[in-house]
C-alpha positions in Angstrom: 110.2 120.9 157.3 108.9 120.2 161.1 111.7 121.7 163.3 112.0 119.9 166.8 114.3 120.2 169.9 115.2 117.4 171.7 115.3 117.2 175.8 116.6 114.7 177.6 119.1 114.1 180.1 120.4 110.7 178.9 123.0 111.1 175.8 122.2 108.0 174.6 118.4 108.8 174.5 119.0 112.3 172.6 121.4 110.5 170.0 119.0 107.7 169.5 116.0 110.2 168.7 118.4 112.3 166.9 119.9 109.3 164.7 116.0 108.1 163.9 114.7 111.5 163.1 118.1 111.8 160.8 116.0 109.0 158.4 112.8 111.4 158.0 112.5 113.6 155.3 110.8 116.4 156.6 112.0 116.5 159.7 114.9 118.3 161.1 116.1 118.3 164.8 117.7 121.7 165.1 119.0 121.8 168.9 119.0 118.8 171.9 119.1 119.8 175.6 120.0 118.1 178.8 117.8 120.0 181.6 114.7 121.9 181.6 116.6 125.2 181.3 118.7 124.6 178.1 115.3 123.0 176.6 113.9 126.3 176.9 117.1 128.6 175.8 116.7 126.1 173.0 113.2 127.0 172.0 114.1 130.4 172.7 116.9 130.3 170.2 116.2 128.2 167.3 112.5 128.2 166.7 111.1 125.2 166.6 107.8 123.8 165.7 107.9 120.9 168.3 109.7 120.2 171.7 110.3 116.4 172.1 109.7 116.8 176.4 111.4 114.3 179.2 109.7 114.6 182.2 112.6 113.8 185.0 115.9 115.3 184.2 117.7 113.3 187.2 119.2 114.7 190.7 120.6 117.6 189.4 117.9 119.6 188.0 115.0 120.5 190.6 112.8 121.8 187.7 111.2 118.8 185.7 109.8 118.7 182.2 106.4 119.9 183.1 108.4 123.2 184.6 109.5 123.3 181.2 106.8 122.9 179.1 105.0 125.8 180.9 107.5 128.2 180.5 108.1 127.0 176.6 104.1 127.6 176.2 104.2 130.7 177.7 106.4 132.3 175.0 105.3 134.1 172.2 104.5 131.9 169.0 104.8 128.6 171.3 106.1 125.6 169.7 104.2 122.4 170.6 105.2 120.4 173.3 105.4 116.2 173.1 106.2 114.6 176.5 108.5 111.3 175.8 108.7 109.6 179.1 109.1 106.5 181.4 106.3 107.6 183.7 102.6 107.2 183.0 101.6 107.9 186.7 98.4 110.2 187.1 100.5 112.5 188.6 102.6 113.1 185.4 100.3 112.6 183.2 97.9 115.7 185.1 101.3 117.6 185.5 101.9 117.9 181.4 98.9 118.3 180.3 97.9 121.0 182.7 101.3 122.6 181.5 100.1 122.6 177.9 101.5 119.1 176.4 99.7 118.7 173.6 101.3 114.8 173.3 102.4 112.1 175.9 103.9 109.2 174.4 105.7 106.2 176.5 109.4 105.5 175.8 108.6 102.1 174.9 106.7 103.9 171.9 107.4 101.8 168.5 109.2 104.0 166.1 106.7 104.8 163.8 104.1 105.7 166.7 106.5 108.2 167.7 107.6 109.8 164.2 103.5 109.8 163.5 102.9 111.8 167.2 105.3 114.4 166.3 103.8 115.1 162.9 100.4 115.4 164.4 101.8 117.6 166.8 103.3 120.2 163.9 100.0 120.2 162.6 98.4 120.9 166.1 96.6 117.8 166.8 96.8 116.1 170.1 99.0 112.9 170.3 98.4 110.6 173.3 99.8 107.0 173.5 96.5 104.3 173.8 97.3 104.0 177.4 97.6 107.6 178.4 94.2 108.3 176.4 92.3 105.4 178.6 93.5 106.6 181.5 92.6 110.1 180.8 89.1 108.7 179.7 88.6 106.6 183.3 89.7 109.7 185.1 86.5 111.4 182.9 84.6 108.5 183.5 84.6 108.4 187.5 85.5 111.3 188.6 84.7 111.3 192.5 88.2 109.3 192.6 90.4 111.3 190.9 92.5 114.0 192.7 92.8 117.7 191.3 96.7 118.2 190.8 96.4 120.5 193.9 95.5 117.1 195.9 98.2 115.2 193.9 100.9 117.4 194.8 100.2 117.3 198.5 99.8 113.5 198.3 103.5 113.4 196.4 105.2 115.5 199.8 103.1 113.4 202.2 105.0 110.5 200.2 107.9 111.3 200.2 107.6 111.9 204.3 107.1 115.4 205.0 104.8 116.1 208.1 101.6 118.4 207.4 103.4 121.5 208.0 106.4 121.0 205.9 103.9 120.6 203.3 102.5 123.7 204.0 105.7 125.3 203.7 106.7 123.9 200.7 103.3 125.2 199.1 102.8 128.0 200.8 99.4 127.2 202.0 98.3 127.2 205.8 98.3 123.9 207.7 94.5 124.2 207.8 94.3 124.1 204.1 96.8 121.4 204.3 94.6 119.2 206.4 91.8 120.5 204.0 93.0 118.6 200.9 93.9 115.6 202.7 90.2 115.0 203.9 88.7 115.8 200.6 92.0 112.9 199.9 91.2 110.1 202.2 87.2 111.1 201.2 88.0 110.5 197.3 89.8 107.9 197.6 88.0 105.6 200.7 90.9 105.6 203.3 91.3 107.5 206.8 94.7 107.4 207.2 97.7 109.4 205.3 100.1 106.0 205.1 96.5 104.3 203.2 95.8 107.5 201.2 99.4 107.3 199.7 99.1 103.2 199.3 96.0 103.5 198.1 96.7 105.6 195.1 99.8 104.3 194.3 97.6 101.1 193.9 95.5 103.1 191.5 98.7 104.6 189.7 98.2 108.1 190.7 101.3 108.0 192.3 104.8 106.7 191.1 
């Protein structure tokens, strides 16, 4: 019997999942949670082979999925983790599977794609929607445009409007090293300008 917890912050989502997992012989959800932190009491509590991931968790919870998975990996006799998501962004994508995802499928997953990625995840095989796997594959394929997550996440503050040293503070880097990863950015990516650099790859679909 493959155990799974189910995170989500959307009721509706979790009862859905639950209420199609409910048809499945041998598999059992055992525990759902609504943030990052009861998804990892969760794991912590009942065991499971596989944690059925959401990436956002809404306004509410500053910790995301990703912030989850890592912890949940971190434990002692890990369970897999299988991200479920809206987002297939570069950003997210990077963000998981540096966390130790060993799945990314897309909400808009048919059924049986989904009930098929958390059995290969049980068995500990990786589970990647077609899309997520291309993009992945492209990012391998030409890498002089693709940002380290370190380059990501600066990009991600600059978007959302914070100046050079509020990014600084928010990461705890200098200013210097600040100014640093944007011009390896703007270099990568063919631009000289922040408000280009964060067009530009949300053009590319690194950013949301």
């Amino acid at each position: 019997m493959i155990r799974i917890v189910v995170a989500d912050d959307h009721p509706i989502v979790r009862a859905g999942l639950i209420a199609l997992f409910g048809l499945e012989d041998d598999i059992e959800v055992v525990a759902e949670a609504a943030t990052p932190d009861e998804a990892v009491a969760a794991t912590v509590h009942k065991n499971p082979d596989v944690v059925l991931m959401d990436l956002q968790f809404g306004a509410r919870s500053r910790a995301t999925g990703a912030d989850a998975t890592r912890r949940i990996r971190a434990l002692d006799a890990a369970p897999y983790v299988l991200v479920l998501t809206n987002y297939d962004s570069d950003a997210d994508i990077l963000g998981a599977v540096e966390a130790g995802a060993s799945g990314y499928l897309l909400k808009d997953a048919p059924p049986h794609e989904l009930i098929a990625a958390v059995r290969a995840a049980a068995a500990g095989e990786s589970a990647l929607a077609p899309v997520i796997a291309s993009r992945l594959l492209s990012r391998m394929r030409a890498p002089q445009a693709s940002l380290s997550s370190r380059e990501i996440e600066v990009l991600e503050l600059v978007a959302s409007g914070r100046s050079n040293t509020e990014v600084a503070g928010d990461l705890f880097v200098s200013e210097t090293t600040v100014k640093s990863h944007l011009a390896h950015i703007f270099t990568k990516l063919g631009v000289s300008s922040r408000t280009a650099a964060v067009s530009a790859a949300r053009t590319r679909g690194i950013l949301r």
